[in-house]
C-alpha positions in Angstrom: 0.0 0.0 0.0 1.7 3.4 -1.2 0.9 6.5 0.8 0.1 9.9 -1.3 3.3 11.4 0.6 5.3 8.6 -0.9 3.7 8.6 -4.2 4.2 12.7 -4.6 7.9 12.4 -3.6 8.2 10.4 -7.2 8.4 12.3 -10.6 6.0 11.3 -13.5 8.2 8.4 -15.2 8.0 6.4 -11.9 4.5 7.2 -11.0 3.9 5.4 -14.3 6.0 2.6 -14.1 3.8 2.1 -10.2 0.6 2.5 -12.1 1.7 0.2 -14.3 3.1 -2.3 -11.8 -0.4 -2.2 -10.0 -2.1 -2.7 -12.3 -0.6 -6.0 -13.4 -0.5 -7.0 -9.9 -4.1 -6.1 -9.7 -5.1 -8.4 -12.8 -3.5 -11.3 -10.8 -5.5 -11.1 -8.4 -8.2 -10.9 -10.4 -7.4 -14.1 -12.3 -6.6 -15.9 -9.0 -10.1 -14.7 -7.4 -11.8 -16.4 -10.7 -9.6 -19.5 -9.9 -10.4 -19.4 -6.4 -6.9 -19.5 -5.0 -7.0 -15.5 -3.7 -7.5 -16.0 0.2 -7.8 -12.2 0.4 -10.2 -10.9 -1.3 -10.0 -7.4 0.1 -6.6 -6.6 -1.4 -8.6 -6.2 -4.5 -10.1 -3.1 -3.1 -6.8 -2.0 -2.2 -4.7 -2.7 -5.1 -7.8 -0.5 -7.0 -7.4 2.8 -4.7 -3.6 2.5 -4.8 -4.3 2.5 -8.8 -7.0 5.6 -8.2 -4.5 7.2 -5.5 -1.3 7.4 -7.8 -3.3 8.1 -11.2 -4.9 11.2 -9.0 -1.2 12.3 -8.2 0.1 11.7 -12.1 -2.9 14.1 -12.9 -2.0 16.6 -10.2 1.7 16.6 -11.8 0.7 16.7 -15.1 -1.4 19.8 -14.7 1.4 21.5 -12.4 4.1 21.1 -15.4 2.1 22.8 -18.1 
């Protein structure tokens, strides 16, 4: 779980590469929940609002540099 003070200490190139990173790790899940071998079934929720939290902070950066 990355905090928003952790994510905004990273410049755009990495908050990508995190985004991207969860959201692989977030389609595992995914595809062990449908196989039934995901015993925790609430990191799903969290993997999503890490996703939501650094896309948020890639927005905010984005805007800032133009």
């Amino acid at each position: 779980m990355a905090k928003a003070s952790e994510l905004r200490a990273k410049d755009v190139a990495a908050l990508e590469t995190e985004i991207k990173d969860l959201l692989k790790a977030h389609f595992n899940m995914r595809m062990q929940k449908a196989t039934q071998q995901l015993n925790d079934t609430s990191a799903l929720k969290k993997t999503r609002r890490d996703i939501a939290r650094a896309k948020t902070i890639l927005t905010e950066k984005k805007g800032a540099a133009q």
